[in-house]
N, C-alpha and C positions, 0 to 999 in steps of 0.2 A: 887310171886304176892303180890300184895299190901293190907295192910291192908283195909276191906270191907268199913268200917265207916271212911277212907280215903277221904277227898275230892277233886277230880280232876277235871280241866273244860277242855271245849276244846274252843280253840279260832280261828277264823277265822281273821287275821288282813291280811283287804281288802286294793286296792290303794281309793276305791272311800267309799265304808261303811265297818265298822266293828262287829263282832257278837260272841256272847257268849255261849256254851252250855253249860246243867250239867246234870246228872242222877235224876231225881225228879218224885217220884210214880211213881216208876217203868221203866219210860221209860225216851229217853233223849230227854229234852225240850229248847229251845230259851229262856233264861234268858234277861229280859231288864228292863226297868226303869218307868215305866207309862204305856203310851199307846206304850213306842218306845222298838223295839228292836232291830234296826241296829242303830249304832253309825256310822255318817258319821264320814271319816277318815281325819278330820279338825280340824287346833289347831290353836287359833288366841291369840292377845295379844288385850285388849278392848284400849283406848287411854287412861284411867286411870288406867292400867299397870294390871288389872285384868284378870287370864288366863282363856280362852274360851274352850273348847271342845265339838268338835261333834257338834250338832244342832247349841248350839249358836254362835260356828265358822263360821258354813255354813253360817248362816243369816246375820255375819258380813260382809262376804269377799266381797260383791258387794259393799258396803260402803268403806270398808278399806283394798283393797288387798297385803298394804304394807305389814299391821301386821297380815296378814293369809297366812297359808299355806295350800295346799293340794297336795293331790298326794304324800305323801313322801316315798312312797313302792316305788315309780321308782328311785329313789337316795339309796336305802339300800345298804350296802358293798362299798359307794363311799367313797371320802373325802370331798366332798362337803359339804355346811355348807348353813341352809337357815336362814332369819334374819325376826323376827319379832322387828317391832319398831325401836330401838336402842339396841337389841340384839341379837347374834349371835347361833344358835342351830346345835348341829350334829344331821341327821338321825337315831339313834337308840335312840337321847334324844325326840325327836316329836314323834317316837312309842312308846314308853314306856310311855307317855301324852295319848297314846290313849288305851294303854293295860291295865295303871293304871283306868282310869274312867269305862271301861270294868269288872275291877276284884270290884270295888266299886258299879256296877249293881249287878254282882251277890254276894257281902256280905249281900247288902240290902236282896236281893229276898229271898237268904236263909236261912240267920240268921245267917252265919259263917264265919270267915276269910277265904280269898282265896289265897293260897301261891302257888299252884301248876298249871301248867298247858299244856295242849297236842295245839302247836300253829302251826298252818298249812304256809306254803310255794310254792312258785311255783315248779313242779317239775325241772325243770334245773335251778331254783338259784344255783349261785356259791357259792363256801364255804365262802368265805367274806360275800357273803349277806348272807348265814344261820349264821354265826361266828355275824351278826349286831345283828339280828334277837333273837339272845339269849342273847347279850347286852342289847337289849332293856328291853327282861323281867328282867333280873337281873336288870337294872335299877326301874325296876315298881314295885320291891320287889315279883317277882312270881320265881320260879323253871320251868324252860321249861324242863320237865323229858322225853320230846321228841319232836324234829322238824319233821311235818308230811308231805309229800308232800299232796298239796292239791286232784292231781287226786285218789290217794290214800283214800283220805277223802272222798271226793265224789264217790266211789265206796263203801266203810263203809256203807256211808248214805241209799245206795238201798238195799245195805247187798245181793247180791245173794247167795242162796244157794248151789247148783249146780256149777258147774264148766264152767266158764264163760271166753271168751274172750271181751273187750269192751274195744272201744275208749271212752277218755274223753274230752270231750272239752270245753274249757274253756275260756272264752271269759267274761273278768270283766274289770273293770272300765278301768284300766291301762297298762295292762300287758294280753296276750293270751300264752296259751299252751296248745299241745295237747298229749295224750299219749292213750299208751294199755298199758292196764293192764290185768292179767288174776287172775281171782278169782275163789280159789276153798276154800268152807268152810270157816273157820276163816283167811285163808294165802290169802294175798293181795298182785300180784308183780307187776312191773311196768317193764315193759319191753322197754319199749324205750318213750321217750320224744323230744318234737321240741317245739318251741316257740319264741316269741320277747316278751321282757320283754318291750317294747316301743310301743306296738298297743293294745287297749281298745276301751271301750267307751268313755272316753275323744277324742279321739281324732275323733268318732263322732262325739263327740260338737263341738269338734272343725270346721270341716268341714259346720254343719249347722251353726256355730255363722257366720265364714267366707262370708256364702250366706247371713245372716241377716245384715251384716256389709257394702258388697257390693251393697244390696236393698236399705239401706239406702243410702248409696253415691247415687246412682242413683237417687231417689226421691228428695235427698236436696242439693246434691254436697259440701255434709261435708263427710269427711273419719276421723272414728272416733278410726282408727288404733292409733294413734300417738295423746298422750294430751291427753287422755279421757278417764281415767283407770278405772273410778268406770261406765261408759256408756259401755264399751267393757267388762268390771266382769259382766254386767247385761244383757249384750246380750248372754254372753256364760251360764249363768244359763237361759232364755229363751230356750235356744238351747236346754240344755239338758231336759226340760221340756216338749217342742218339741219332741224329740225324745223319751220321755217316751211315748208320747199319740200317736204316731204313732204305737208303739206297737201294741195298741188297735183299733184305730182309723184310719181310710182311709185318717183323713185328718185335721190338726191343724190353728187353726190362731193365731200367734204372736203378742200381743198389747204392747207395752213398751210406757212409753209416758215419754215427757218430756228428751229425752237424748241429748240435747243439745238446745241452745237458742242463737238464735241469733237475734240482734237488739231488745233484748226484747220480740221476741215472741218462745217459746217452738216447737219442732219439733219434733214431734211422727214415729214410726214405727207401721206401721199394714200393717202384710205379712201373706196370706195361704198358707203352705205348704201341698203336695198332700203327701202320702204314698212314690208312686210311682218318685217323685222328689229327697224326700229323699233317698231311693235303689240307687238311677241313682250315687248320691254322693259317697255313703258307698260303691258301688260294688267294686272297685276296693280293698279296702281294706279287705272284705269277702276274696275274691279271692284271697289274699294274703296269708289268711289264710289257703285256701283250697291247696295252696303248701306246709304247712307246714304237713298238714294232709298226704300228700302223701311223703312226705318223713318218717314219723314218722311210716306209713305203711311198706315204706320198708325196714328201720331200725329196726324193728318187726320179719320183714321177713312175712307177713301178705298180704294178699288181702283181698275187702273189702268183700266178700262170706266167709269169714273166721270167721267176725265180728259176734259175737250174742248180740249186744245193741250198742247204739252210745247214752252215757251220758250228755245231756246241763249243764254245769255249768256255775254260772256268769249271771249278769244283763242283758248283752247287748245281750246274748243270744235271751233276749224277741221275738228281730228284725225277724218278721217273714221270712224277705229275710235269715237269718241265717241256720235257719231251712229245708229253702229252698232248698238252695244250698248243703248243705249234703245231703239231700236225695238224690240229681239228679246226684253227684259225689258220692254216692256209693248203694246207691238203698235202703237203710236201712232208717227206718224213724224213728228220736233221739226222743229220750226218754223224756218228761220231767215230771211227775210224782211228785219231790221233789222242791220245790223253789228254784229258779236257786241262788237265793242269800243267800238262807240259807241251801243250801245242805252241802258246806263245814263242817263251823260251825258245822252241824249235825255229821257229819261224824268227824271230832275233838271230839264232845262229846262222840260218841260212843268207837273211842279211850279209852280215859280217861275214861269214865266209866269201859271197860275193865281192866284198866290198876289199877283201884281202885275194883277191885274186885266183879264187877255188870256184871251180864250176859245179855248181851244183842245182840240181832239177830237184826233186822233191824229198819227204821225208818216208822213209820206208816203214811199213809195221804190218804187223800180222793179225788178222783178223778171223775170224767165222764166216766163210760164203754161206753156212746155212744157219736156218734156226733150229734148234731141238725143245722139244716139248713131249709132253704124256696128253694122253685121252684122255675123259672124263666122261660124267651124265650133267649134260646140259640139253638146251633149248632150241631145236631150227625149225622155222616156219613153222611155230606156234605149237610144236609136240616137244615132248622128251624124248630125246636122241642120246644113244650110250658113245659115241663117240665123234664128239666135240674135240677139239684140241686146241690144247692150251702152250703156248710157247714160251716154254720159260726162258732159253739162252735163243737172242735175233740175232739173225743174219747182220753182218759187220761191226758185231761186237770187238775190239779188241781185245785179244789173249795174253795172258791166260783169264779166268773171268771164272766168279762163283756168283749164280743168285738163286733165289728161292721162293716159292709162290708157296700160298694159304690155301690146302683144300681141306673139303667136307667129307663123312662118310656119308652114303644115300639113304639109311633105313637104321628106326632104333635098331641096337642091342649090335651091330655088324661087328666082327671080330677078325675079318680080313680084308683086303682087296688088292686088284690083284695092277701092279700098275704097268703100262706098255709106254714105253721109249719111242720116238718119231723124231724124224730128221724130215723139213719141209718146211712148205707154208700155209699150204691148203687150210681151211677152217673144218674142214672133215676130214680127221683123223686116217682114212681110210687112203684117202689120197693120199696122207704120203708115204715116206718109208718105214715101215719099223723095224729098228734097228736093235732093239733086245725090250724085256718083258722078265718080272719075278711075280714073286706074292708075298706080300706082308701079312703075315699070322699072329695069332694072339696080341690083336685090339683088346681096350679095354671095351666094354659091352658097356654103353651108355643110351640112357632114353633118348637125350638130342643128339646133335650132330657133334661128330667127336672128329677135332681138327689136327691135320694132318700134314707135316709139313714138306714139302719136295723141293730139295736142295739137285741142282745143278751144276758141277764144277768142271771146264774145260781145259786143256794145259795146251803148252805150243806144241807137243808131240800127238796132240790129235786125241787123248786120251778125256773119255766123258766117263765121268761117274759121278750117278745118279743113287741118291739116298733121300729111302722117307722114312718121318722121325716123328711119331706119335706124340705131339706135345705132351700131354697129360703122363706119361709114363716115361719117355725118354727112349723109348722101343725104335727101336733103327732097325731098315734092312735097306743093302744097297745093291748096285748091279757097277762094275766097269767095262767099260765098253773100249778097246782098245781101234785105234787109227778110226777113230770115227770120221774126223775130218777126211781122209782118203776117197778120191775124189772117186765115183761112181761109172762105170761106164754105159753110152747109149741104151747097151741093149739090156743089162743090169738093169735099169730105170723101166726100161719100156716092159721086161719081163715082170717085174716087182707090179707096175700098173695093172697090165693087164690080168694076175695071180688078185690086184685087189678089187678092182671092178668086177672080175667075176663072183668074189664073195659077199662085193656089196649087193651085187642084184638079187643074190639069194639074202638077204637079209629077210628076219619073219614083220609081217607087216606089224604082231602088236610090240613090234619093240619103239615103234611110234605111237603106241597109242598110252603108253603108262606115264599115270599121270606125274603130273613138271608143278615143279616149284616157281615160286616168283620169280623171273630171269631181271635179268637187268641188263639191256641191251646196250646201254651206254656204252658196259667198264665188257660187256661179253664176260661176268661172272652169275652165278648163283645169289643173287641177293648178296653179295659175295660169299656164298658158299661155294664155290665150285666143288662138285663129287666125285670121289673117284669112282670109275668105273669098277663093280664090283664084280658084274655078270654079263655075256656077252650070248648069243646065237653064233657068233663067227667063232668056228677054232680057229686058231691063232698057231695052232700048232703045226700048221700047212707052213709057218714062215718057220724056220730054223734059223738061231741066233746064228751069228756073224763067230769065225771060227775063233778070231783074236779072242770074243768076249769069256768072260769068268763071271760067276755070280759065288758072291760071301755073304753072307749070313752071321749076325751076330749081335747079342742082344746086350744093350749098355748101360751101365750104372750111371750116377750123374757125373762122377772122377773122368769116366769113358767120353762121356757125352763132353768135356770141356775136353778131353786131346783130341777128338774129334774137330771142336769148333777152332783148338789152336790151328790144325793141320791146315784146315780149309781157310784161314786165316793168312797163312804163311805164304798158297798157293796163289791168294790174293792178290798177294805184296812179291813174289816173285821175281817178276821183271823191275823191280823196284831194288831190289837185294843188290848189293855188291859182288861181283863175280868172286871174290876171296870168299865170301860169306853163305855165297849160294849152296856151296854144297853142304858145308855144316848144316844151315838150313834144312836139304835135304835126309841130312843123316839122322837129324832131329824129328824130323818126321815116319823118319821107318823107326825110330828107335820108341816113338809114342803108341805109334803100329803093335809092333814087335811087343809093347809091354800090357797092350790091351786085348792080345793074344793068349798072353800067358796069366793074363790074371796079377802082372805084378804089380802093387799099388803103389811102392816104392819107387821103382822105377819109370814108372808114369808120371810121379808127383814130378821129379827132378827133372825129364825130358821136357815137360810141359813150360817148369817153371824156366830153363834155359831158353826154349823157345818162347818165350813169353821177353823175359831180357832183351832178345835180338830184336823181335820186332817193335818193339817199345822205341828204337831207334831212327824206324822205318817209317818216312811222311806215308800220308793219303790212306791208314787204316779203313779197310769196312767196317 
């Protein structure tokens, strides 16, 4: 073993970001450079011959996609060669660009040269590509004293104890692979691997830039396939912008302006895309996936009742249709606990700290033990039921975390409803806890269903606030819910139960019997319309909010509705933020507060536009 006071990193060199671990007080930490700590995997030439990396690559490429490169993991072990400018590079010389700027984060961070390093791989790269792959660090001046496979890393990262079987799956920028591994103690094996080094989340992008490419021919009868290199760079980073907020979000709108001009006058794109539009796109490629899972099973010799965890690794993971689809092909619901983009990494570091003589057992993070969700009017055993629940933030989410689901009102012309907060799992509302309740007034009075958006935002101080946001108008009304996370005690729980079972039994029988819309028992939404609950038989007013909580009220312009969307933005990217940066951050956020309090439009713009700055700097955006 290595001497103690050895320093070893571990490196995560991604197709789409890159990332850096080390052993730091005691545990191993995400090394970066300011507020950043993923180095996207971009290496550009500026046009006055200045070399680019990482961020200021990414920012060039829609300007100048001659002299940028990305994606160069899917070229490793080739002979291909890609050319910035007027000059010609190999593939292990653009990683070694990207591993060099990587070991010069962590010299900064720690004070020390960095020569050595534990650098992670797909598990089925071929030996040429591990044979690039240690070229490149010999090029970047590092020692790679081991190539790690990445599922291997990502099972590090969770560290189980016990004796464990677990798929890993891996679904990152460029490349997917999936594997079992069995972990028992410090012995990590990997027993079998599947994969296509050629399907990621680019190729996502790819699929939404192609429908953003298509909407536009349609609207102008310009196809901006052919001629228009820096208009097509800028719809494919839309895309994948897009596809970050669908993550989170039900539903995105794409504004690019200006991507071509004709006769003098400019011609914009502005396109919504649904959740649900997008899935429709990507399924087939899930699916792709999910063959590769079934063979890696029976390459294993494995069924999926065999499995004791199913690991997410990788960005594109987010995609909640991902997550989806495992469960219902193997009944086990994945894991995801560690950040899917910086589990590797983690698990590299804990390599290396190993391997320099640091004992270390697993990676620590914070999570959600529960789910939170609101009621609705939905479907059970074949009636309409006023309280269905719907789970917007699950149980072992990691924190801090914002997402937001698509509901319906239930009845032309409705002008409020009233929404109720729950903390559980139950599919009947009723069972679990509620934990606070407002009323949203003055809807717009619409003959159909008029959509409704409910935003979920949780912080590591246990802090839930809950906000619905009348698309059509921009009408917000929120609830905060203070130490929501605060753990409950027996008789808390068992009092709460029996206070709801008794209201359930009194429930009136025709609240069963009014009639229900088409369900859809697949997705458990409304045709997806989910309703909010508008009207109830149970007073609700037998539960008295929680002492911590506060409700505000307050009705927003579109200016509002955008320092709103930075805030929850910011709370996002959080744990992402540089501790120098974080509190600015913070003070950014009460100062957007503060200014949509007072009405100042001024003071709003600038708050906004600062916080807009910061996070621009900030990998892994919703």
């Amino acid at each position: 073993m290595s001497d103690s006071n050895e320093l070893i990193v571990g490196i995560d060199l991604g197709t789409t970001n890159s990332e850096i671990a080390a052993f730091v007080d005691g545990k191993v930490t995400i090394l970066g450079s300011g507020s950043k700590n993923m180095l996207p995997s971009v290496v550009g030439l500026s046009p006055s011959g200045e070399l680019l990396v990482g961020e200021a690559a990414r920012n060039q490429l829609a300007l100048y996609p001659e002299r940028t490169v990305r994606s160069i993991k899917r070229k490793m072990g080739s002979s291909e060669t890609v050319t910035l400018g007027d000059r010609e590079f190999t593939p292990p010389e653009i990683s070694a660009l990207i591993l060099r700027e990587l070991a010069s984060w962590a010299s900064q961070q720690l004070g020390r040269t960095v020569a050595k390093a534990v650098i992670t791989v797909p598990a089925y790269f071929s030996d040429a590509q591990r044979q690039a792959t240690r070229e490149a660090a010999t090029l970047a001046g590092l020692e790679a004293v081991r190539i790690l496979n990445e599922p291997t890393a990502a099972s590090l990262a969770y560290g189980e104890g016990s004796r464990h079987i677990a798929m890993v799956y891996d679904l990152g920028g460029g490349t997917f692979d999936v594997s079992i591994v069995s972990l028992e103690g410090d012995i990590t094996e990997v027993l079998a691997s599947h994969g296509n080094n050629r399907l990621g989340g680019d190729d996502f992008n790819d699929l939404l830039a192609e429908h953003l490419l298509a909407a536009f021919q349609s609207q102008h009868g310009i196809d901006l396939r052919s001629g228009h290199p820096v208009a097509r760079a800028r719809i494919w980073w839309a895309a994948e912008e897009a596809k970050r907020r669908l993550s989170f979000d039900p539903e995105v709108t794409v504004r690019e302006e200006a991507l071509a001009t004709v006769d003098g006058k400019p011609l914009h794109l502005e396109l919504e895309i649904t959740r649900e539009e997008y899935e429709d796109m990507i399924r087939p490629l899930v699916e792709g996936t999910l063959e590769h899972m079934s063979q890696v099973l029976a390459d294993a010799g494995k069924g999926p009742s065999e499995l004791d965890a199913i690991l997410l690794v990788g960005g594109s993971t987010r995609t909640p249709l991902v997550a989806r689809m495992i469960e219902e092909r193997t009944g086990l619901t994945p894991r995801e606990e560690i950040h899917p983009d910086l589990c590797v990494a983690l698990g590299a570091g804990v390599m290396a700290s190993r391997l320099a003589g640091h004992q270390v057992e697993r990676v620590l993070v914070d999570v959600t033990p529960y789910s939170f969700g609101v009621s609705f009017l939905g479907e059970r055993g074949g009636v309409s039921y006023p309280h269905c629940y719907k789970p917007i933030i699950r149980r072992n989410t990691p924190l801090p975390v914002t997402r937001t689901e698509r509901f319906y009102t239930s009845h032309p012309y409705q002008e409020e409803v009233d929404v109720r907060v729950y903390e559980g799992e139950d599919e009947d509302a009723l069972r679990n806890i509620l934990i606070g309740d407002y009323r949203v007034t003055g809807l717009t009075p619409m003959r159909d269903f008029n959509e409704v958006l409910c935003r979920m935002s949780l912080d590591l101080d246990g802090i839930l606030t809950v906000t619905s946001i009348e698309k059509k108008s921009g009408l917000s009304k929120n609830i905060t819910i203070a130490r929501a996370l605060e753990e409950r005690s027996e008789a808390e729980i068992a009092a709460s139960r029996k206070r709801l079972e008794a209201l359930y039994a009194t429930r009136q029988d025709d609240d069963l019997d009014k009639e229900s819309d088409d369900f859809d028992e697949e997705n458990g939404n409304f045709d997806d319309k989910d309703a909010l609950q508008i009207e109830s038989e149970v007073d609700f007013t037998a539960y008295p909010m929680p002492k911590a909580a506060t409700v505000a009220e307050d009705d927003w312009s579109m200016a509002e509705g955008e320092g709103r969307k930075m805030i929850e933005r910011s709370r996002l990217l959080l744990d992402q933020i540089h501790d120098e940066d974080r509190e600015e951050a913070i003070d950014l956020n009460a100062a957007i507060e503060a200014a949509i309090e007072n009405r100042d439009a001024a003071a709003l713009k600038q708050a906004v536009h600062e916080l807009r700055e910061m996070l621009f700097f900030v990998e892994g955006r919703a």
